[in-house]
N, C-alpha and C positions, 0 to 999 in steps of 0.2 A: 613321588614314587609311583603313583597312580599315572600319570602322563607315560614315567619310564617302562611301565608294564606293557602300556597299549602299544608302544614303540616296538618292541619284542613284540609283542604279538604279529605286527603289522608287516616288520620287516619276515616272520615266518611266513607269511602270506606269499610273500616272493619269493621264496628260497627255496620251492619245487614241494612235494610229496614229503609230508611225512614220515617219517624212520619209525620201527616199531617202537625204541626206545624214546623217542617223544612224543607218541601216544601215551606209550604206559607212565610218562613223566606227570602227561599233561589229565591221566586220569588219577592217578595217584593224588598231584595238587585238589583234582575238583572231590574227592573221595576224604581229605583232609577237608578240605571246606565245610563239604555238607556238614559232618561230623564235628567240626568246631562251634559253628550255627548249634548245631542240636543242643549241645552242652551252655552254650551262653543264651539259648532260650529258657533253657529249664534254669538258669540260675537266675535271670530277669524276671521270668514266672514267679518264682520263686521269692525273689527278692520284693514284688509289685502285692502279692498277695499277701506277703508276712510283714510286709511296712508297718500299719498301722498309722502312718503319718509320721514317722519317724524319719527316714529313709524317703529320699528320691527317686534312688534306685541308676542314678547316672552312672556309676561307675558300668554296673551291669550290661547298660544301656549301650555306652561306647563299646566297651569291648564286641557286644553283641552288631553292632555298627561295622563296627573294625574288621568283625567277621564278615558278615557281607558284601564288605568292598573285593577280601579274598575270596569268597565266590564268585563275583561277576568277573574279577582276572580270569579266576580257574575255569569257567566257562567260558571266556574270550579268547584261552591259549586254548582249550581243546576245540572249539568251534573251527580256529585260524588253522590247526593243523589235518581238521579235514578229520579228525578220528570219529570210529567206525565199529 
């Protein structure tokens, strides 16, 4: 999936100027990211400090993971489209 994103990106590289609508797509995406990040840090926090030694905390962890990978997309599609 990660390969098919860069792909997209890549091929928007070539495909002229951005449209206002894939700016606002491609902020919208990195606007959902930060925002998903925030929430799977606070519940990794969250999860690492109220362990006890119970808890791992892995589930937290991917997901918070998972999130990041949708960050660096949603920075790679706004970067590729030049927005401004």
């Amino acid at each position: 999936m990660k390969s098919f994103k860069a792909t997209i990106a890549m091929l928007a590289c070539f495909a002229g100027p951005a449209s206002a609508n894939e700016c606002s797509d491609a902020a919208d995406a990195y606007n959902s990211a930060t925002s998903e990040i925030s929430g799977y840090l606070r519940r990794y926090v969250g999860c690492v400090e109220n362990s006890q030694g119970a808890d791992d905390c892995s589930s937290e962890f991917r997901r918070l993971r998972n999130a990041q990978s949708d960050f660096e997309s949603a920075v790679s599609q706004y970067q590729s489209y030049d927005c401004r």
